[in-house]
SENUSE-164710 format. One record per residue: residue in one letter; z negated, y negated, x of N, C-alpha, C, O in turn. Coordinates in steps of 0.1 Angstrom, whole numbers, plus 5000, padded with zeros to 4 digits. Atoms other than C-alpha are relative to their C-alpha. Layout:
# residues N
aZYXZYXZYXZYX ...
This chain:
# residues 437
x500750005012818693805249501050014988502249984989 x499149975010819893905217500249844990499349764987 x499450135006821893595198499549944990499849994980 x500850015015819893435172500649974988501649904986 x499350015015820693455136500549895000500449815009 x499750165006821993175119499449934993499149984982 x500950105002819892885113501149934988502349904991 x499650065007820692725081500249874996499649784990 x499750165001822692445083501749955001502549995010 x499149955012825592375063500849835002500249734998 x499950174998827792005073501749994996502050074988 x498950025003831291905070500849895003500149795003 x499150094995834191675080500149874989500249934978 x499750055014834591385053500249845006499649785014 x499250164998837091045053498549875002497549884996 x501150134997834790725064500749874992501949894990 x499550105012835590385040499049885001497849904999 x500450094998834790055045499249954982499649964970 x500750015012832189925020498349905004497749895014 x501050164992829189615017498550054987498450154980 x500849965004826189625001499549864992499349775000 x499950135007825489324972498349994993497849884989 x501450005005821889414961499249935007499449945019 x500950064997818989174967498750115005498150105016 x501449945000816289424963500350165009501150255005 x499549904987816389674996498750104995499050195003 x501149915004813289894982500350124992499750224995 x500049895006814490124955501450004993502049904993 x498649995012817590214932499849894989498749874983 x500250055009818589964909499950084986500850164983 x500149935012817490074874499250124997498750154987 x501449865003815290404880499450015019500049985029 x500749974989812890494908500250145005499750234999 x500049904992813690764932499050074998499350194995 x500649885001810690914931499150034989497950074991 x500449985017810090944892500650205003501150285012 x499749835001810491314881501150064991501450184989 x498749965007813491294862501650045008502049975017 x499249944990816491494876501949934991503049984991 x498650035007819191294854500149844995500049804984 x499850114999819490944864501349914987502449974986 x499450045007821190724838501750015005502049995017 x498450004993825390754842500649864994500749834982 x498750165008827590374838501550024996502349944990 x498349925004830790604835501149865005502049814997 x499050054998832790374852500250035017499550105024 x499749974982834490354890500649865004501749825001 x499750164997834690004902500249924990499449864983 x499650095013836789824877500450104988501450084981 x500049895012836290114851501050134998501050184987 x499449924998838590364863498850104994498050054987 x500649885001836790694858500750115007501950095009 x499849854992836991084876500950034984500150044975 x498749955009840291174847500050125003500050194993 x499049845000841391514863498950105011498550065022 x500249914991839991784879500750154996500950194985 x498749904999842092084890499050105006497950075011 x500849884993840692474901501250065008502150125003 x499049904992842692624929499550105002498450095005 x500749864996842092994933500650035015501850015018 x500050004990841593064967499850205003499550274994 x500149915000841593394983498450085014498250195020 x500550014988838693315010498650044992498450034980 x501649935006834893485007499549965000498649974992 x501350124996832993205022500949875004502149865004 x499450144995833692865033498849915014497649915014 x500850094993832592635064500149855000499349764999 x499450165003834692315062501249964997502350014999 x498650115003836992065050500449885003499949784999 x499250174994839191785064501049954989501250004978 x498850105001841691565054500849975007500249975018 x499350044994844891465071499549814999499049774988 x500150135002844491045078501249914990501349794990 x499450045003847391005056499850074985500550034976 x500149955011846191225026500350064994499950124984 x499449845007848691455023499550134999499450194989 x500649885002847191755033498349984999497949864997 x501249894994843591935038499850115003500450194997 x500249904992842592175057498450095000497350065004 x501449925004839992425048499650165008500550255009 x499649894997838592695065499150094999498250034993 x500649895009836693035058499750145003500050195014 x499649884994836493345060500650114988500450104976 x499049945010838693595042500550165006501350205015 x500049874997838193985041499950065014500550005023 x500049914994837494215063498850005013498849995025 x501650034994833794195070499649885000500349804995 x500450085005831293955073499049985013498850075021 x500550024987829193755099500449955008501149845008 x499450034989829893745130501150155001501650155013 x499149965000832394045123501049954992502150004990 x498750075014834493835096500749945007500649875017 x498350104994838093735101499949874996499749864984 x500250165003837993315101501749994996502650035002 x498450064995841393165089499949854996499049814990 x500150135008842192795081501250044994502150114998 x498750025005844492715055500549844998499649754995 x499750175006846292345048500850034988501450134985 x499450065012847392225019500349904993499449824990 x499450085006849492025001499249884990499649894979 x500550055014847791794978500749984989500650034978 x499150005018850191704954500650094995501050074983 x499649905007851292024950499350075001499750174995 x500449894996848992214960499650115003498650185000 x499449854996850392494976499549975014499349875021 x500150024983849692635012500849975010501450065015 x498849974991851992535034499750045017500449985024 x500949934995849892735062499050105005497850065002 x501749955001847193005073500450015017501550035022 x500150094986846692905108498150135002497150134995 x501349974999844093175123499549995008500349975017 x500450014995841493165141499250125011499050245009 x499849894989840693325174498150044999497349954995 x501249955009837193525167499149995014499450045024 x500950004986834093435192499150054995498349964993 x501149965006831493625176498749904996497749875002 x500850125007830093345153500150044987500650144981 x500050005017829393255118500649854997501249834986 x499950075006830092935116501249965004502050035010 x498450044991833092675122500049854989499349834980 x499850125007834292325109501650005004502350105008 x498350025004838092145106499749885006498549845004 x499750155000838991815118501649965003502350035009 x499250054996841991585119499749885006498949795002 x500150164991842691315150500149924992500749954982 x499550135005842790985138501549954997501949864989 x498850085005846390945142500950104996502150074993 x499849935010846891265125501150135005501750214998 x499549914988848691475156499550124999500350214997 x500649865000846091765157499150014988498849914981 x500749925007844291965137499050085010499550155018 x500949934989841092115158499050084988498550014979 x500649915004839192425142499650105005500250145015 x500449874995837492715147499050044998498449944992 x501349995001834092895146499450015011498349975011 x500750064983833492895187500849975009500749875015 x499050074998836692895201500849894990501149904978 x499650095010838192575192501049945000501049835006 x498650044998841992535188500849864996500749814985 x499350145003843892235186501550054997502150105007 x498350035007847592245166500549874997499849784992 x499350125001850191995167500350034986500750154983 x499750045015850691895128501250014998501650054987 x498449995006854491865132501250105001502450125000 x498749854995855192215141498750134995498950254991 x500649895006852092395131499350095014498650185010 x499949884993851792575168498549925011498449815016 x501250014990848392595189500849895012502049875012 x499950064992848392375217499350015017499750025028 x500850004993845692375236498350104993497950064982 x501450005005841892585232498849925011498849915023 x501350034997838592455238499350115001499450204992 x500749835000836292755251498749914998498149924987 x501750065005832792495253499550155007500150235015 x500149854989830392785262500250104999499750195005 x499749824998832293095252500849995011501350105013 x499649934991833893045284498850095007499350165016 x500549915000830893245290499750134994498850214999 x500049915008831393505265499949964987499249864983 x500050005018831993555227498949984996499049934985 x501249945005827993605223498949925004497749935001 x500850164994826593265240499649944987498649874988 x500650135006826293075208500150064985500750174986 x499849955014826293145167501049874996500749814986 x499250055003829092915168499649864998498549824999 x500650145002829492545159500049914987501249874986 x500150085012828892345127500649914992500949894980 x499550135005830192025130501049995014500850055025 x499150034990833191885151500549864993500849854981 x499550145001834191495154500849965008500549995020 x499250044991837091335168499249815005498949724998 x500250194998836090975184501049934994502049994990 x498850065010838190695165501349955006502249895000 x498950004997840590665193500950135006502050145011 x499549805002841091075193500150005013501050085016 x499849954986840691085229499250115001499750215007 x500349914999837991275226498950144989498850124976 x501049935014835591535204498950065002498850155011 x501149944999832391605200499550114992499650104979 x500649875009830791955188498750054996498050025006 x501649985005827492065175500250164999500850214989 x500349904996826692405187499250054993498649964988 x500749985002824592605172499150155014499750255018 x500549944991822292795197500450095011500650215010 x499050004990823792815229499450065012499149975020 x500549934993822293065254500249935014501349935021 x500150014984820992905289499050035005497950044999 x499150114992821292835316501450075001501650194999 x498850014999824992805320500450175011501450235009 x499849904994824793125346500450114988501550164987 x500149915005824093355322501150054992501349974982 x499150015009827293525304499850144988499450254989 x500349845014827193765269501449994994501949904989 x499149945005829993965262500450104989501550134984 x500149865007828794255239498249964998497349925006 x501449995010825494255217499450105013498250075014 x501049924989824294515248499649925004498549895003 x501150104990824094255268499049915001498149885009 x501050075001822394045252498550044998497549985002 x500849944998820194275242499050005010497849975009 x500749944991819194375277499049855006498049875013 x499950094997818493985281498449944987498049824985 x500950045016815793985247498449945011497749845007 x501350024997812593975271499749905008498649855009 x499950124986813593725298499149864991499249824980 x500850145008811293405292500849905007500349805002 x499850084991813393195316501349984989501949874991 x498549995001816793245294499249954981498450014974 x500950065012816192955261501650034993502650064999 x499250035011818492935230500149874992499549844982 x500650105009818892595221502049964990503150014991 x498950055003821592405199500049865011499149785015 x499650104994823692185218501349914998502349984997 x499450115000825791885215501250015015500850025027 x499350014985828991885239501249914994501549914982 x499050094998831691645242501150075013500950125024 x498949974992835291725255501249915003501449834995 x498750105000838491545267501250074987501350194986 x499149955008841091585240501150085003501350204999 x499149944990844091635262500250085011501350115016 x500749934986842391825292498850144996498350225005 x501049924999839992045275498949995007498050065004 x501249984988837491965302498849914988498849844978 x501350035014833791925288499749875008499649875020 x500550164994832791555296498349955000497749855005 x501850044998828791575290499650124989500450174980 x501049915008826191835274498349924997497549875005 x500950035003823491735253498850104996498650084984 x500849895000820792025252498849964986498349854985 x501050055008818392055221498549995004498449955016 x500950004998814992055222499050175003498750274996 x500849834997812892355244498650014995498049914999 x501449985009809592445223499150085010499250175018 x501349994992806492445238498649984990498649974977 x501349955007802992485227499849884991499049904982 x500650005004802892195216501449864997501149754993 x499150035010806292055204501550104999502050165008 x498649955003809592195188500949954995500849834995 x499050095005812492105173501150074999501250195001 x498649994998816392095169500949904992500449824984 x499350065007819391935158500650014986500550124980 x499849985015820691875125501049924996501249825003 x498950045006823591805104501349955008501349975020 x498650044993827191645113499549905012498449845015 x499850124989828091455143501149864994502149894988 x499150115003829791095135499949895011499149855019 x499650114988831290865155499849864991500249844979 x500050115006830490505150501349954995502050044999 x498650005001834190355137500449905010501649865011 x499450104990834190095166500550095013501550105020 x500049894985833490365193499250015005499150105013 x501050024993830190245202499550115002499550165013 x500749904997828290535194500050134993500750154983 x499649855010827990915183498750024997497950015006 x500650015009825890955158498950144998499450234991 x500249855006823391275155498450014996497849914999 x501649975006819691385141499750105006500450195011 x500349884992817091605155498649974989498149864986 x501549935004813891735137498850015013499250065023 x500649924991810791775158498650014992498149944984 x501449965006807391955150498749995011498750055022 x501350034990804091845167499150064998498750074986 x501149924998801392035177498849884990498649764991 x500750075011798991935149498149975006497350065009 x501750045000795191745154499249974989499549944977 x500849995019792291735131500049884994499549795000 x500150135009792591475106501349974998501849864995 x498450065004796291495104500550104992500250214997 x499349905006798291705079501550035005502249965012 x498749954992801291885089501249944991501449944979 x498850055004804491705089501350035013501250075024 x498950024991808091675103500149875006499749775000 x499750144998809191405124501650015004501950085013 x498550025000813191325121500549925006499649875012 x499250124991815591055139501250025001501850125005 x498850025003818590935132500649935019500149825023 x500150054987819990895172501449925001502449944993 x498850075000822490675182500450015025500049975035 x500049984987823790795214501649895008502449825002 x499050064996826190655238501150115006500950175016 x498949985002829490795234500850065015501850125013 x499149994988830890855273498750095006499050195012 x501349934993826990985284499150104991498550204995 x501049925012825191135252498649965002497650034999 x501750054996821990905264499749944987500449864981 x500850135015820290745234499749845002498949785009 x500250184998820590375230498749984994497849934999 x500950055008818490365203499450104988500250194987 x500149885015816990595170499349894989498849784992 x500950035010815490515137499250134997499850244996 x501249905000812190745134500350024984501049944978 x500550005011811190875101501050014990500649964979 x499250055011814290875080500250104992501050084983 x500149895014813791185058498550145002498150195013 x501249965002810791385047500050165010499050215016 x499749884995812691735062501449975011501949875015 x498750024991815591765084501349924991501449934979 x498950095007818791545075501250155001501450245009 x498949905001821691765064501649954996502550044994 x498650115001824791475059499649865002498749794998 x500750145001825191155071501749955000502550035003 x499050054999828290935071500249875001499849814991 x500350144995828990585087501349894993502449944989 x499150075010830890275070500649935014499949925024 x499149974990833990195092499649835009499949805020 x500450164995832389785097498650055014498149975021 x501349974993829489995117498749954999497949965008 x500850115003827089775099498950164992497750184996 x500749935007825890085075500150145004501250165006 x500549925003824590425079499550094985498350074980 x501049945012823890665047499750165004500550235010 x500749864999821890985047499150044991498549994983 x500249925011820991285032499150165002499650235010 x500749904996818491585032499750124993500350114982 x500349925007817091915019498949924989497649924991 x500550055011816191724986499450114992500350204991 x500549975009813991904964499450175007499050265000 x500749884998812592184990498449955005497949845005 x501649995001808992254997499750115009500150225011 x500249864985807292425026498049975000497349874999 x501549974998803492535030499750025009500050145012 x500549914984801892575064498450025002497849915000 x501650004999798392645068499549935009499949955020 x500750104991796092355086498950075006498150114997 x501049934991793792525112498949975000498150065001 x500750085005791292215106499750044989498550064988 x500650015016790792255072500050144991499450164981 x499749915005792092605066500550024985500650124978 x498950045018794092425033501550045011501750065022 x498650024999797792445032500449874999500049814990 x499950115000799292125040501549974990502449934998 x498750015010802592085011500949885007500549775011 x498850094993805791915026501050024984501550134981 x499450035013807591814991501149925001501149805001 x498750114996810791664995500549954986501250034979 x499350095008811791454970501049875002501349794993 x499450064992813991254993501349904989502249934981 x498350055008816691034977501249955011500849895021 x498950044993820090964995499749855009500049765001 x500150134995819390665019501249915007502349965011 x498850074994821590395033499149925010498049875007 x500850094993820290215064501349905009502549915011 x499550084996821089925082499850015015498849995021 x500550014983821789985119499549885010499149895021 x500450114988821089645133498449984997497749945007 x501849965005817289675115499450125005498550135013 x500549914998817190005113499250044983498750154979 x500649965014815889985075500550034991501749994990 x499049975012816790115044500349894988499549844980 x499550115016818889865019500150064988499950004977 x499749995016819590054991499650205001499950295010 x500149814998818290454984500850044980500949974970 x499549925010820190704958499550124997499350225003 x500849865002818390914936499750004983500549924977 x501049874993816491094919501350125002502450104998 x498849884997818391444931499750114995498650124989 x500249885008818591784919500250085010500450205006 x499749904991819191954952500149905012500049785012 x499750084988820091924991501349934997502149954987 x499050065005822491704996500950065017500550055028 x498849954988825691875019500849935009500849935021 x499350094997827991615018500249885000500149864988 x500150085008828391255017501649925006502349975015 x498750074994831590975019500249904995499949914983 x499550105005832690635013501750004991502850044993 x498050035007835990534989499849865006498849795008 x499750094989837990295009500249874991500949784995 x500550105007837190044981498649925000498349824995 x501150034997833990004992499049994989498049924989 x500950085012832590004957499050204997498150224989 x500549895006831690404956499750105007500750125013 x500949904992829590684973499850134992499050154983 x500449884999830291014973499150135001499250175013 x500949914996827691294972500350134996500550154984 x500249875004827791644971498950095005498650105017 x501249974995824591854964499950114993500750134983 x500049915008823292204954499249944985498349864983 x500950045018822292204915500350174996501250214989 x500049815008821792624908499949984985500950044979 x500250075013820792474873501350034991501850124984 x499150075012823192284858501950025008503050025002 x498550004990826292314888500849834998502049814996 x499450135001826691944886499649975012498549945014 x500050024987827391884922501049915011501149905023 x499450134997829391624929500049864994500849814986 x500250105006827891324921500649835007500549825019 x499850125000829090954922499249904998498549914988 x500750105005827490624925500749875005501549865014 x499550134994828090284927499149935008497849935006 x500650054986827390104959498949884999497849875003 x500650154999826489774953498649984987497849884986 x501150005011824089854923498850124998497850134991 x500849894998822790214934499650084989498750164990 x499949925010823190354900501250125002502150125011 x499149885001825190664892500950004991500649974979 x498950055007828390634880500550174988500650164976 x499849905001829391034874499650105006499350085018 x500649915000828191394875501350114998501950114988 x498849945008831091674877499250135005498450165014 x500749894996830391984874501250095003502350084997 x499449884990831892274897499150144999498150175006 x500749895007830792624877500150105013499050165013 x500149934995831492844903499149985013498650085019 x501350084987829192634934498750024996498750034984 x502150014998824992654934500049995014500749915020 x500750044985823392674968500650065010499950055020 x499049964992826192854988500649925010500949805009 x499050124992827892715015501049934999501950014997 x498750085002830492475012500349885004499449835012 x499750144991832192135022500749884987501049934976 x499750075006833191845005500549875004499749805010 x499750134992834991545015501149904988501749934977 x498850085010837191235000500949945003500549845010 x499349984993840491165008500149845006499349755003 x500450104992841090885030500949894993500749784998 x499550115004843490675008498850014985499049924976 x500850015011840290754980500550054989499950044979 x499849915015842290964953499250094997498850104986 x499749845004841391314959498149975006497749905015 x501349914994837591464963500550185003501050244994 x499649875003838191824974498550065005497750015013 x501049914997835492094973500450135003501350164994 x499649844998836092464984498450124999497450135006 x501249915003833792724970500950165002502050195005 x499949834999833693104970501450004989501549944978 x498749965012837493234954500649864998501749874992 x499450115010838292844945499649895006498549885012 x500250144993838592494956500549914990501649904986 x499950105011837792204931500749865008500449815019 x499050134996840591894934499349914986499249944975 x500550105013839291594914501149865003501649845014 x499450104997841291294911499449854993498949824982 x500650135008840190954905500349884997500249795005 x499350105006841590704883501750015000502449914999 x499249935001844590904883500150104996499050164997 x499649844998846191244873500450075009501150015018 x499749914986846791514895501350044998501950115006 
């Protein structure tokens, strides 16, 4: 069968940061209501003990698109990667670049080996040894020399044309191993696509599904250690996965969301149903999920390193119409979602962040525990990297990034908490905080 487009969905690598939660009142933002209609929540202009966002810097970049951005665990570099001339697609050249932060300059372009994909992510191990990237093949570089090591094939060892590449990539927090998020992964495992013919020849077969898949590998061995298959659609459910993979910070569990759509009966209006899964880490079985945790599919989530908190984030501010067969009305799905934080040992939400002006891409803790990261589209205004504070769920700052709207990009924050970096089309915003750059 011929490879399916790219399903839109947009995630990224970003530092994790211990951090507590001091609010009494678990129901709404302190100070404005989530789901008021105002898109410009009051700002307290401060950052913990009144620091403030001081500097932001524009690097001109020479890359056309962007998929993701890491961090080194020590803060010196990041690592961003992209695509840069010479076509587009699944014909576009991928490269990563690192960079310096304090100076930053490249010291790097590290490229990537081309599996006929679109997408791709970055990550650094925990103890800051490799660098793992790519858009289907997925290479691992040693950091202190710069030089491949080992590739990950996952299923292009069945050909370049098995999958539209993978999204997200997580190292577990003792870097043994990594888990990847596929996006649409042609099975069964027999089957191999080498060339758009073949898939082609393969378009009418009913037996041969496309789903996204979840796979986990050994770090040092390459070998794949379990497959998690999405969901196969049937008359009378569908579905798929969604946004990053995160590893719990103990090890317990890897973290992932799935959408599913139910065959609809009379007297019910059409909706999504979501879940935040909590799988187990050596098997990919589910221990446990929280149902219901966003109006549309989740599109960032990111865990606090005590394992106590959960926050999440969605296509805030879209809207979808389906026709009800029952009623022959349109049933409206309105997302007005605000950024949630939940409590894994409940399962409920303590504190939500809002109102929003867009999806939300990215999210991250500062390793102060007093501040939460978000980055979201705003076509509008281009104020897309918003700040809040933790413990009171108000909004601290709003920066705006003129060359970003609803494009792809990544966003993450550095793991000692100086640096936010963003990478947009041509240019990558460095912000610093409570410092100059």
């Amino acid at each position: 069968m011929t490879p399916t487009f790219l399903r839109s969905s947009v995630v990224f690598a970003a530092a994790l940061a211990m951090f507590s939660v001091a609010q009494a009142d678990k129901s709404a933002v302190a100070g404005h209501d989530p789901s008021s209609n105002s898109s410009s929540p009051k700002l307290i202009g401060q950052i913990g003990g009144g620091q403030r966002l001081v500097n932001k810097l524009t690097i001109s970049t020479d890359f056309d698109g962007v998929h993701g951005l890491a961090w080194s665990p020590d803060s010196k570099y990041f690592a961003v990667i992209g695509i840069k001339g010479g076509g587009n697609g699944y014909d576009a050249n991928h490269f990563i670049q690192v960079y310096e932060a304090n100076t930053q300059r490249i010291i790097r372009t590290l490229t990537v080996k081309k599996s006929g994909s679109q997408l791709g992510d970055v990550a650094f191990s925990p103890d800051g040894k490799y660098l793992a990237g790519g858009t289907g093949v997925i290479t691992l570089w040693e950091t202190n020399t710069w030089q491949p090591v080992r590739d990950i094939l996952g299923p292009y060892e069945r050909g370049i044309y098995v999958s539209t590449g993978f999204s997200s990539v997580a190292f577990s927090p003792d870097g043994k191993e990594i888990a990847v998020f596929y996006s649409d992964v042609t099975w069964p495992e027999t089957i191999k696509i080498n060339t758009w013919e073949e898939g082609a020849k393969l378009a009418n077969d009913k037996t041969i599904k496309s789903l996204g898949t979840i796979m986990v590998f050994d770090v040092e061995t390459a070998d794949r250690l379990f497959s998690v298959k999405g969901i196969e659609r049937t008359s009378d459910l569908g579905g798929f996965f969604s946004g990053n993979l995160v590893y719990s910070p103990n090890g317990q569990y890897l973290l992932s969301s799935r959408l599913e759509s139910h065959k609809l009966i009379a007297g019910e209006h059409y909706k999504y149903y979501t879940f935040l899964e909590f799988r187990d880490p050596k098997t990919g079985k589910i221990i446990k999920e929280i149902s219901d945790i966003h109006t549309t599919r989740l599109t960032a989530m990111a865990a606090s390193p005590d394992g106590r908190y959960i926050a999440t984030g969605t296509e805030t501010t879209s809207k979808e119409s389906t026709q009800n067969p029952y009623t022959n009305g349109w049933d409206l799905i309105d997302n007005k979602d605000p950024i949630k934080l939940w409590d894994v040992s409940s399962g409920k939400v303590v504190m939500n962040f809002g109102p929003l002006r867009g999806a939300v891409r990215a999210l991250a803790f500062s390793p102060d525990n007093r501040t939460l990261v978000s980055c979201q589209t705003d076509i509008e205004n281009k104020e897309t990297i918003w700040l809040w504070d933790v413990a009171s769920g108000q909004l601290i700052e709003r920066v705006t990034t003129p060359k970003s709207g609803s494009e792809f990009f990544s966003c993450a924050m550095s793991p000692n908490g100086r640096y936010i970096a963003m990478p947009v089309v041509k240019q990558i915003y460095l912000l610093s905080i409570g410092g100059s750059l």
